[in-house]
C-alpha positions as CSV (number, residue, x, y, z in Angstrom):
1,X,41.7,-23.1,-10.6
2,X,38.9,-20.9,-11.2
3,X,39.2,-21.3,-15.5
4,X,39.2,-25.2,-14.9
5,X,35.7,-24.7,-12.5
6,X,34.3,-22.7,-15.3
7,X,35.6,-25.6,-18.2
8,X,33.9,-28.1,-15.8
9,X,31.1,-26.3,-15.6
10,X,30.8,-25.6,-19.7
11,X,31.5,-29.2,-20.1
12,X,28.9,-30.2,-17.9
13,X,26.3,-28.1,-19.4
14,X,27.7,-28.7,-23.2
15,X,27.2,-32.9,-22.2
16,X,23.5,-32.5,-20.5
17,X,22.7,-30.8,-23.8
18,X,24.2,-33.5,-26.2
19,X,22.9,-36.1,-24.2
20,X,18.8,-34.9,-24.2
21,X,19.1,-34.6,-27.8
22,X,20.6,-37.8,-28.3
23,X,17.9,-39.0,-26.3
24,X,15.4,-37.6,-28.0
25,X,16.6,-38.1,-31.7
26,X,14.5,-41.1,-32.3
27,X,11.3,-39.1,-31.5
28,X,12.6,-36.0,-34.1
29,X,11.2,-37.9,-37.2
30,X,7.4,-38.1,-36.0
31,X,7.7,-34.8,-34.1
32,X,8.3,-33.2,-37.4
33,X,5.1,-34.8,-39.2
34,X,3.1,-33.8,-36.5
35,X,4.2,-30.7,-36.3
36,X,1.1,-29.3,-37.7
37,X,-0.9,-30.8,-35.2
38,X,-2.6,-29.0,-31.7
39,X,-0.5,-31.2,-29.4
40,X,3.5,-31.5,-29.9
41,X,4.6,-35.3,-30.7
42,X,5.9,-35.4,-27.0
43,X,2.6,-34.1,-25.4
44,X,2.1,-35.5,-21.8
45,X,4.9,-38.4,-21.7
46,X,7.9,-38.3,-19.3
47,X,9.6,-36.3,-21.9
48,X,7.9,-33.2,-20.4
49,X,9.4,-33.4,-17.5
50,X,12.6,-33.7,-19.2
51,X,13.5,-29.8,-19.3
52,X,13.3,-28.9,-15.9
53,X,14.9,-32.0,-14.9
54,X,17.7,-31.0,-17.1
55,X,17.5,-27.0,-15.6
56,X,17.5,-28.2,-11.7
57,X,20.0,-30.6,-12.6
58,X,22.5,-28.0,-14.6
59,X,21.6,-25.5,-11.7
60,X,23.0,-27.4,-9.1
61,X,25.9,-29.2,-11.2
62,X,27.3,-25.8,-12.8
63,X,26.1,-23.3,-9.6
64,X,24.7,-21.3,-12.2
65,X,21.2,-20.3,-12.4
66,X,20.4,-18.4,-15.4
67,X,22.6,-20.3,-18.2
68,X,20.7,-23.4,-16.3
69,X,16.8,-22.3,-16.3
70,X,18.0,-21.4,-20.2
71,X,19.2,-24.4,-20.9
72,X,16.0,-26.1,-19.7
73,X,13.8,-23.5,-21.4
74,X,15.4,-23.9,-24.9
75,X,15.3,-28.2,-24.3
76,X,11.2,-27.2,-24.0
77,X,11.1,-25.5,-26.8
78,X,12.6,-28.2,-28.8
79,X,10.8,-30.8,-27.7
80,X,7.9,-29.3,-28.6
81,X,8.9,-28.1,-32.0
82,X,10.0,-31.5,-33.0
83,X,13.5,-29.7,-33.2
84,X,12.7,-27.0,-35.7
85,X,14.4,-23.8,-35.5
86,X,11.6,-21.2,-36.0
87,X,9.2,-23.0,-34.1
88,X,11.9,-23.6,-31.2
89,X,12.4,-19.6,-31.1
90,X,9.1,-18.4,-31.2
91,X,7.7,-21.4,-29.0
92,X,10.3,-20.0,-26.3
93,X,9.8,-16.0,-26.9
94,X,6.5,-15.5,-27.9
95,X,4.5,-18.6,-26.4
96,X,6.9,-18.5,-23.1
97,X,8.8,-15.5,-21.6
98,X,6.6,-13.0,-24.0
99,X,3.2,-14.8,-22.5
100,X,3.9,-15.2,-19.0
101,X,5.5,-11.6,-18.4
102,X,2.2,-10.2,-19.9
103,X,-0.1,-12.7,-17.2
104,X,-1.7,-10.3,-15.2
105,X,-0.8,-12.7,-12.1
106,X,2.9,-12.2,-12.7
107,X,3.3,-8.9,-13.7
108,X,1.2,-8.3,-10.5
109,X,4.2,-10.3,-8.4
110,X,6.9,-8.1,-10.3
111,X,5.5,-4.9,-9.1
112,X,4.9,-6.3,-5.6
113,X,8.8,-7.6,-5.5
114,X,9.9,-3.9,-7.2
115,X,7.5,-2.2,-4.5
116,X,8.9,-4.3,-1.7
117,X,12.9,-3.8,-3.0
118,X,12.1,-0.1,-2.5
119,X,10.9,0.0,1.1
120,X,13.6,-2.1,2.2
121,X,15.9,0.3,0.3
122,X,13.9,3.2,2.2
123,X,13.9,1.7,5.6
124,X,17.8,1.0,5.6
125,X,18.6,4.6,4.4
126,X,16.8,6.3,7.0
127,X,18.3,3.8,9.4
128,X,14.9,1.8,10.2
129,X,17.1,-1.4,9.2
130,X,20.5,-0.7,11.7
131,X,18.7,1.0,14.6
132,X,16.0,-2.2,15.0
133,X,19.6,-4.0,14.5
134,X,20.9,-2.4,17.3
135,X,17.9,-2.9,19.4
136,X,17.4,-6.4,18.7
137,X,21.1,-7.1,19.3
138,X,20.8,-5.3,23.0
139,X,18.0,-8.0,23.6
140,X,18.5,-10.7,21.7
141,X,22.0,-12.1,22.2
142,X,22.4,-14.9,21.0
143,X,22.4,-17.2,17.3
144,X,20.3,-19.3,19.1
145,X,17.9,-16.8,20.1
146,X,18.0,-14.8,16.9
147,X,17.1,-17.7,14.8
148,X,14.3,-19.0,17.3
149,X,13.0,-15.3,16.5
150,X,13.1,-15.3,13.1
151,X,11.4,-18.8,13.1
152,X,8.4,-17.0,15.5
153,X,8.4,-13.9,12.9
154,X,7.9,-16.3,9.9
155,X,5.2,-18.0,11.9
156,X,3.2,-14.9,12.6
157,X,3.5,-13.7,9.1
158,X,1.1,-16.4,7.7
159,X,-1.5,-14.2,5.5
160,X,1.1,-15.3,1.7
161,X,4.6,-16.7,1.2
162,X,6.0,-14.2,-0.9
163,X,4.9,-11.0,1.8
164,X,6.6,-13.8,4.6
165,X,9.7,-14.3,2.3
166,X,10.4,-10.5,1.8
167,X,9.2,-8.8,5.5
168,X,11.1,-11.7,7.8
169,X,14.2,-11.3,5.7
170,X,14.2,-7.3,5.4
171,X,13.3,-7.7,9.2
172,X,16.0,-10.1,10.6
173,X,18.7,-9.4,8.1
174,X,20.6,-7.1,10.1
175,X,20.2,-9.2,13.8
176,X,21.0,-12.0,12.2
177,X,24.0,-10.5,10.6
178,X,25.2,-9.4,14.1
179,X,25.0,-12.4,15.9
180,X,26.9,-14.8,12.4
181,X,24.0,-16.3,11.6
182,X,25.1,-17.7,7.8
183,X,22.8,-16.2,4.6
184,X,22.3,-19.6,3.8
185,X,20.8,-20.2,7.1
186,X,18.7,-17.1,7.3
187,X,17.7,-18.1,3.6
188,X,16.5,-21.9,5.0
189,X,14.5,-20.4,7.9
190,X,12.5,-17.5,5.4
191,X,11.8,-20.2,3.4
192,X,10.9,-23.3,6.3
193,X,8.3,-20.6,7.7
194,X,6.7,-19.4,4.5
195,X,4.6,-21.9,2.6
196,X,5.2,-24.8,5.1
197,X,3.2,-22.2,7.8
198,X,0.8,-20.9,4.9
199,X,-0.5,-24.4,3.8
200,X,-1.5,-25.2,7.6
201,X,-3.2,-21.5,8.3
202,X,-7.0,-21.0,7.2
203,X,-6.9,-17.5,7.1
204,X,-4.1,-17.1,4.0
205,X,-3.8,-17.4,0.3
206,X,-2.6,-20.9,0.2
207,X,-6.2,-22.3,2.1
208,X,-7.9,-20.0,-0.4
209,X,-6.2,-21.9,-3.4
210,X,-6.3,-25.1,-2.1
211,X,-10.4,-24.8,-1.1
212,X,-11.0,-23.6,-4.7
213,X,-9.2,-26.7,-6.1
214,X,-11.9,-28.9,-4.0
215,X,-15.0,-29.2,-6.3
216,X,-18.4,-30.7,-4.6
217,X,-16.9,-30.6,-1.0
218,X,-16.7,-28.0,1.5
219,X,-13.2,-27.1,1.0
220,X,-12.5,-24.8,4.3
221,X,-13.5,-27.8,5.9
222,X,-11.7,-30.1,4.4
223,X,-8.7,-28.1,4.5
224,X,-9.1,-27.3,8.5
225,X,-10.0,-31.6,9.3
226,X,-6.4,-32.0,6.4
227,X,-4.0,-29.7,8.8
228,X,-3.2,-32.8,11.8
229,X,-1.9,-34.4,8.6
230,X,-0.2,-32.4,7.1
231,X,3.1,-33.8,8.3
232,X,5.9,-32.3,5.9
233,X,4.6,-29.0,7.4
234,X,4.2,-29.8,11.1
235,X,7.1,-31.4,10.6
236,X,9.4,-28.7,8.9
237,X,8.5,-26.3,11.9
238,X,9.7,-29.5,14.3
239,X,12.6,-29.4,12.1
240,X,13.7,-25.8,12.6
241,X,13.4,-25.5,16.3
242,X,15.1,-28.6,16.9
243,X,18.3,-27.7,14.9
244,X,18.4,-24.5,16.2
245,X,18.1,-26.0,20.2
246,X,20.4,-28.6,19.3
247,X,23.0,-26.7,17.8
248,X,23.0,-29.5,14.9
249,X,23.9,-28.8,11.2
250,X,24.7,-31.0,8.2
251,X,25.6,-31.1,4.7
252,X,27.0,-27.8,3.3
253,X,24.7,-25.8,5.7
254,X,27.4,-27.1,8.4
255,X,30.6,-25.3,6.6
256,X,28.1,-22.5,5.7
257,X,27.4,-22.1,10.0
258,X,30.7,-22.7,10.6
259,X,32.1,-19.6,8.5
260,X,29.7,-17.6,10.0
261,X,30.6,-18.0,13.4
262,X,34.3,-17.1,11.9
263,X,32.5,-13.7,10.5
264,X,32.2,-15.1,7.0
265,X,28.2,-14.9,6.3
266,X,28.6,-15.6,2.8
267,X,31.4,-18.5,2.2
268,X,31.5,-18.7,-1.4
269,X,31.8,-15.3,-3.5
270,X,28.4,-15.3,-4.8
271,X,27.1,-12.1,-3.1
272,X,24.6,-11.2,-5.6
273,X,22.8,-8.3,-2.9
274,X,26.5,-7.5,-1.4
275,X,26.6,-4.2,-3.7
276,X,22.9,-3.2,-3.6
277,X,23.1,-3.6,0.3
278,X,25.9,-1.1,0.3
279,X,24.3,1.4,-2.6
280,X,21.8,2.9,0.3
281,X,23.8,3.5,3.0
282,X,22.4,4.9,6.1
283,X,21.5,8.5,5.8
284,X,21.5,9.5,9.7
285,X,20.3,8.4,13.4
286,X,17.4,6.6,12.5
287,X,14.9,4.9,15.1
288,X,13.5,1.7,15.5
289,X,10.3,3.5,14.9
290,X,11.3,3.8,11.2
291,X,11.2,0.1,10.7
292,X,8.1,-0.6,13.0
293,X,5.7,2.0,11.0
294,X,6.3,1.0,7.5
295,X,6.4,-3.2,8.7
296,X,2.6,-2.9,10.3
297,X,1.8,-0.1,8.0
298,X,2.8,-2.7,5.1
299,X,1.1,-5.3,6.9
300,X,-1.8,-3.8,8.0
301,X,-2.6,-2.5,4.3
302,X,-1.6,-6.0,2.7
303,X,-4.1,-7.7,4.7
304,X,-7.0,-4.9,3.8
305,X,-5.7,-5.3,0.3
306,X,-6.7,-9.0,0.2
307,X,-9.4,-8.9,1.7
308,X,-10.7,-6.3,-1.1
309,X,-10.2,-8.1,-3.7
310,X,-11.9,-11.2,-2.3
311,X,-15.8,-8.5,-1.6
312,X,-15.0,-8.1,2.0
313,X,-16.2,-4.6,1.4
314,X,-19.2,-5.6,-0.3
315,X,-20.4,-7.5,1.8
316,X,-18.4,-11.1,2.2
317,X,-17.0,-12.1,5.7
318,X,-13.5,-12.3,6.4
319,X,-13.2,-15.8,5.9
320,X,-14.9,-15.4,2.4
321,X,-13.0,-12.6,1.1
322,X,-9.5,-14.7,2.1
323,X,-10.9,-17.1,1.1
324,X,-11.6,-15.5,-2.7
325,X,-9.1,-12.9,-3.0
326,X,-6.5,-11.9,-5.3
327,X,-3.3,-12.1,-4.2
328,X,-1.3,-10.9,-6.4
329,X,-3.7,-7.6,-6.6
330,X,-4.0,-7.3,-2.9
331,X,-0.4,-7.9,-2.4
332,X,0.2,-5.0,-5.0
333,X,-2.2,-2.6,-3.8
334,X,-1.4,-2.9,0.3
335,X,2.5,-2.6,-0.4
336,X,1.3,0.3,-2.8
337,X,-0.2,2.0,0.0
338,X,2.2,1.0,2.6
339,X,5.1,2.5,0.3
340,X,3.2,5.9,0.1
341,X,2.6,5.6,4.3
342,X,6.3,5.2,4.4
343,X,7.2,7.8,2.3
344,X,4.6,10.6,3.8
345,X,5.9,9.1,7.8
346,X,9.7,10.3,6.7
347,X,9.0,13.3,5.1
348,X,7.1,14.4,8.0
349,X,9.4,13.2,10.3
350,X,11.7,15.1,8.0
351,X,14.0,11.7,8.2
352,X,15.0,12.3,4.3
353,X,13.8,15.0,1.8
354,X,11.9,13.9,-1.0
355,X,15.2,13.6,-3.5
356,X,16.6,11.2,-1.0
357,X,13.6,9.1,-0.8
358,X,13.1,8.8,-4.4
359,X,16.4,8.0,-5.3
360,X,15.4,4.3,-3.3
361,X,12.9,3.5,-6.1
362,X,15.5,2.6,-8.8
363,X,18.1,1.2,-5.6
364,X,15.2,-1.2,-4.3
365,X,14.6,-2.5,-8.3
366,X,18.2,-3.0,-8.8
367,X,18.3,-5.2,-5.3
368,X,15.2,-7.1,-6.8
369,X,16.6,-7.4,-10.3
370,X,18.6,-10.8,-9.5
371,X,15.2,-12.6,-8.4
372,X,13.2,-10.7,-11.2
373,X,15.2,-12.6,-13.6
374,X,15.0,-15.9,-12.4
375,X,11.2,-15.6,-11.7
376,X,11.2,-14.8,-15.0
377,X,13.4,-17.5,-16.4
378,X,11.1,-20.1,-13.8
379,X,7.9,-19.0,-15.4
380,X,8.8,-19.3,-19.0
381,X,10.2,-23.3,-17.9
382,X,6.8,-24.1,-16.4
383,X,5.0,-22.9,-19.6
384,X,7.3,-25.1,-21.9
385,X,5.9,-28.3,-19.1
386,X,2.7,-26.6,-19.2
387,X,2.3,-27.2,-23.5
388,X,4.5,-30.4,-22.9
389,X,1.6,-31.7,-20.6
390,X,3.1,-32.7,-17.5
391,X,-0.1,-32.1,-15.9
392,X,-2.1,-34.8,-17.9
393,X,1.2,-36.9,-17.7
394,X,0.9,-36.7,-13.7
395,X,-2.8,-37.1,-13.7
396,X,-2.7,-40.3,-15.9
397,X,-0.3,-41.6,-13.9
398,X,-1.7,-41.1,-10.5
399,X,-5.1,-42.2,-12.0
400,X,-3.5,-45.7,-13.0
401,X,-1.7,-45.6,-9.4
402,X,-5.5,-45.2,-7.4
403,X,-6.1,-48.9,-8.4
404,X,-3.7,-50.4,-5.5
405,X,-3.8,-50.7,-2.6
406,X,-5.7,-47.9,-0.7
407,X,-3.8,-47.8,2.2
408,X,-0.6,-46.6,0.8
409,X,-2.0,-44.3,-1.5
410,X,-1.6,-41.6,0.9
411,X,2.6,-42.4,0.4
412,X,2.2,-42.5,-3.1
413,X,0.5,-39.3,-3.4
414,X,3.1,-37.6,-1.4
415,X,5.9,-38.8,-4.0
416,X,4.1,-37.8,-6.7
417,X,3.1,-34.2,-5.2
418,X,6.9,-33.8,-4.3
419,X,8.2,-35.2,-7.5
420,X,5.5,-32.7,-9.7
421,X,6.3,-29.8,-7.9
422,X,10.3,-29.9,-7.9
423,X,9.7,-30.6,-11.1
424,X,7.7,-27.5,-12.3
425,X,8.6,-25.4,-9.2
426,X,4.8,-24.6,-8.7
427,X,2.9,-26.3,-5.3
428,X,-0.8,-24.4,-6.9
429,X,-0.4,-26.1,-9.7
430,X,0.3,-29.5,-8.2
431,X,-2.9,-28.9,-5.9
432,X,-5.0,-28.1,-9.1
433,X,-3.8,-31.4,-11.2
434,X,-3.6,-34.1,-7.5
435,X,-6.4,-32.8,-5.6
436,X,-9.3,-33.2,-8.3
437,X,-8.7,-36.4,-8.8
438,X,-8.1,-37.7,-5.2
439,X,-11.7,-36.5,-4.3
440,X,-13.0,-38.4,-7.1
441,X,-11.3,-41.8,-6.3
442,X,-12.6,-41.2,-2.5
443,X,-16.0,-39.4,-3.5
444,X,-18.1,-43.1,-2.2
445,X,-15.4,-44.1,-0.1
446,X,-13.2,-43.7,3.2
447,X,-14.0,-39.7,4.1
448,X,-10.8,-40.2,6.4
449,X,-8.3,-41.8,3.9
450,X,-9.5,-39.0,1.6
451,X,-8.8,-36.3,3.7
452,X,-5.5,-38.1,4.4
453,X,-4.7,-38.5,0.8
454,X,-5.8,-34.4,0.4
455,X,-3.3,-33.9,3.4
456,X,-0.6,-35.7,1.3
457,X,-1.3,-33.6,-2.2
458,X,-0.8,-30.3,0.1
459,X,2.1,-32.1,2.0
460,X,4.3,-33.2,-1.2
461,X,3.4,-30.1,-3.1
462,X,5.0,-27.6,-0.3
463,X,7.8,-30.0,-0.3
464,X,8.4,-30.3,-4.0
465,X,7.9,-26.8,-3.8
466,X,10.5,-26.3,-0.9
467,X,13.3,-27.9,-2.6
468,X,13.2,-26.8,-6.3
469,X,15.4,-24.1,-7.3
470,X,12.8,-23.2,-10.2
471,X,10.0,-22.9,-7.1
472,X,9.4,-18.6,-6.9
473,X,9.3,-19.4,-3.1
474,X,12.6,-20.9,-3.3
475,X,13.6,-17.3,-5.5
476,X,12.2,-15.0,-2.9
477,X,13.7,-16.8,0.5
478,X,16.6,-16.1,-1.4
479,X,16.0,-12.6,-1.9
480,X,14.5,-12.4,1.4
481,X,17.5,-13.4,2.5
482,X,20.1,-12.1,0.3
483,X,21.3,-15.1,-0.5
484,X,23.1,-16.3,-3.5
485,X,19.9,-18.5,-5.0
486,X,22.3,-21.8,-5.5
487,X,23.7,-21.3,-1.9
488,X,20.4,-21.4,-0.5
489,X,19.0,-24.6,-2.8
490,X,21.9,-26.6,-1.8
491,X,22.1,-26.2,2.0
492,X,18.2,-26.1,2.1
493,X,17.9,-29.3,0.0
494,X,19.4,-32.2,2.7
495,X,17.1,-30.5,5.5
496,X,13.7,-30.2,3.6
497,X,14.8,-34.0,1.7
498,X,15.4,-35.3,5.5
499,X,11.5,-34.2,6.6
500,X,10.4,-35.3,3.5
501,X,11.6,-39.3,4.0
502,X,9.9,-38.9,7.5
503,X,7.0,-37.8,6.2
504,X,6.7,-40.6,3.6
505,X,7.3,-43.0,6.4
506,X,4.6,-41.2,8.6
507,X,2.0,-41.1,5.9
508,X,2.6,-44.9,5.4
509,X,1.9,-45.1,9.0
510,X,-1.4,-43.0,9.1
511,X,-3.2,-45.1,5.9
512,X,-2.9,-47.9,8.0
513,X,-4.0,-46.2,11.8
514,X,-5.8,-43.5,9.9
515,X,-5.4,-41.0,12.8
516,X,-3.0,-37.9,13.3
517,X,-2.9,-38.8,17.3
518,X,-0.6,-42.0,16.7
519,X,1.1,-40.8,13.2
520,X,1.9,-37.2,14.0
521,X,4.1,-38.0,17.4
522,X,5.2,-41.2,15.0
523,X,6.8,-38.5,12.5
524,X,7.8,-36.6,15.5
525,X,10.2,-38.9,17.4
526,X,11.4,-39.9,14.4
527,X,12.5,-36.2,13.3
528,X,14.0,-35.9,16.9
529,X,15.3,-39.2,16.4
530,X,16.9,-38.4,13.4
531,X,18.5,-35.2,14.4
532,X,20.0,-36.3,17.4
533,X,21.8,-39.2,15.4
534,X,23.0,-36.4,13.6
535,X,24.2,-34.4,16.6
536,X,26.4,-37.5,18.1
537,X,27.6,-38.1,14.0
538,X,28.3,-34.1,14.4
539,X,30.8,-34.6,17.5
């Protein structure tokens, strides 16, 4: 059975390949005589978005990731080639996975997962990890109240989704492991709480990213006056603590719960963080003080890290400095400092000697390796739709689309926002190509719709964002949650695709009533609505 899944899944892969370059055989001629030119033959048609379409689609035909993002990589560098050889190779390795693992930003992530992998690998040797287990599980003792506390955890850590994505999980791994909450489910709620509760908080990297993308307005503003509408969000959160008070799943999150409860956490053999879980064993009676000191001191220094790079120390507020900082450099320097913090608090505590301690470095990069790679493999695909132009593609198209009729246009933005960001796995990105242009169509116009319409580029980028397997929030809920990647994209997909069809509805409502008092509770009964269908379809 197993050899006829893996022919399947060859064939599968061998026939999406055939077919894209069947497809694209009558462009191969012209590509070849422009070949010379600045822009590739293809540049900023529906054909760039033809590779990651092709990678998300592999990924979640085949359940393999990295043949999948390949796949999609090498159909970029083809298309931009015009199907030459050399210029396919060195388009992919030099202009791609060369260029984006030498970006300051991403190398800057990679040291910050690395750093991260090694204090989790630290905390569960000296038994940080087991004894707040233990004391958790005394307290909390229940699935439903371990997963409304993991839902509370990823609210308060709102400051940057990839710091929420890899302290909730390293947190709530082992309660959630005692009481049979599934990885996949674990995975869904890292993920549900990270940029869905960092594109509705002022004070965090996303507000600082989205207020830079706002040119001639006062973007805090905007962004604050944007959050009552931000209904894929609000929603999301609604989502969560429903299903969990309910007791409702669906889709393969349902057989994933309901192997849990039977002590099966996993259900399909992809443990990919199985081994490195077991490589650091517990050294000796650890405390729950060993978790709390590293957790706020990682915090604590993250936070003073950000604010750094954004001149809080030179003179800017605290508003200012999040709202200009790094975050890739603060990130890096606070879990820098919170790693040392951690290391000097055991030694003096005389938890572990030194040897001990540094044997976690290469334990906690061998954890982290599976999301390095596909980090990896997700930037080098955006760079192909990057030089493909997908961005100018987009913005021609929802330039074109402004001309209708004004009160839909908040829908319509949504869908594109969702459909750009699943498509390139990046919600910044989607902000700095929808945003722009919706505050030029509404620049003389309804200051409302406008902020509506911003609400709706935020909105459908999270959730584009949320559901794409390429997304590096997607890859670090995973890793948060030690989750097989696929597992997580497939149970995650009917719940964030379920918000997302209310939220279209709900955004039709509010560019007609133009007001988050009647839309919001709109989206809201219908989300209840919705679930509790699913609750009586359930029994």
């Amino acid at each position: 059975m197993r050899d006829t899944s893996k022919r399947r899944h060859l064939t599968a892969m061998l026939v999406m390949m055939v077919l894209t370059m069947l497809l694209a055989t009558p462009f191969t001629a012209f590509a070849a005589e422009e070949a010379a030119a600045e822009q590739p033959a293809l540049y900023a048609t529906f054909w760039a978005l033809v590779p990651p379409i092709v990678a998300i689609a592999l990924a979640l035909i085949t359940k393999e990731v990295y043949s999948s993002l390949f796949v999609g990589i090498l159909v970029g560098g083809l298309f931009y080639s015009g199907f030459q050889f050399e210029g396919t190779i060195t388009h992919i390795f030099e202009d791609g996975m060369i260029s984006v693992l030498s970006d300051g930003w991403n190398v800057g992530i990679l040291i910050f997962l690395v750093i991260l992998g090694a204090m989790v690998a630290l905390m569960n040797k000296a038994g940080g990890s087991a004894a707040f287990g233990r004391w958790a599980g005394a307290r909390i003792k229940t699935r439903k109240g371990t997963q409304l506390a993991t839902i509370a955890l990823g609210c308060l850590i709102f400051i940057d989704d990839y710091f929420n994505c890899l302290t909730v999980g390293s947190v709530m791994r082992p309660v959630t492991d005692k009481q049979n909450v599934s990885r996949a489910k674990l995975s869904y709620l890292i993920d549900a709480t990270a940029a869905p509760v960092c594109i509705i908080a002022p004070i965090s990297s996303w507000a600082a990213a989205v207020t830079g993308f706002v040119e001639g307005e006062d973007g805090l503003s905007l962004f604050i006056r944007a959050i009552p509408y931000n209904f894929y969000a609000l929603l999301t959160i609604v989502m969560m603590i429903a299903l969990v008070l309910l007791d409702v799943d669906y889709g393969p999150m349902a057989l994933h719960e309901k192997n849990a409860k039977n002590g099966d956490i996993y259900t399909t053999p992809g443990r990919p963080y199985a081994n490195a879980e077991n490589a650091h064993m517990v050294k000796g009676s650890g405390k729950v003080v060993d978790l709390v000191v590293p957790i706020v001191a990682l915090i604590v220094c993250c936070v003073i890290g950000m604010i750094y790079t954004g001149g809080f120390f030179e003179g800017a507020s605290f508003v200012e400095a999040f709202s200009g900082s790094d975050a890739s450099v603060g990130l890096v320097l606070g879990s820098f400092f919170g790693f040392v913090i951690t290391l000097v608090f055991y030694l003096v505590r005389r938890t572990m000697s030194f040897q001990e301690c540094m044997s976690c470095l290469p334990e906690g990069f061998k954890a982290m390796v599976p999301a390095i790679m596909i980090l990896t493999f997700a930037w080098t695909l955006k760079a192909m739709t990057d030089s493909l132009g997908a961005a100018d593609y987009v913005a021609a198209a929802m330039e074109h689309a402004a001309g209708g009729l004004m009160s839909l246009l908040p829908g319509i933005i949504f869908l594109v926002g969702c459909g750009l960001a699943f498509a390139t796995g990046t919600s910044w990105g989607t902000f700095g190509i929808l945003i722009p242009i919706v505050v030029a169509v509404f620049a003389e116009g309804n200051q409302e719709l406008m902020i509506i319409s911003i609400s709706a580029c935020m909105a459908g980028a999270v959730c584009g964002d949320h559901c794409s397997p390429i997304s590096d929030t997607t890859i670090m809920a995973s890793a948060g949650g030690q989750c097989d990647h696929v597992n997580h994209v497939s149970t995650q997909l009917p719940y964030a695709m379920s918000v997302a069809a209310i939220s279209f509805v709900t955004y039709l409502v509010a560019g007609f009533v133009q007001s988050p008092w009647i839309s919001l509770p709109v989206g809201i009964a219908l989300t209840l609505g919705f679930l509790l269908v699913m609750k009586q379809r359930q029994n």
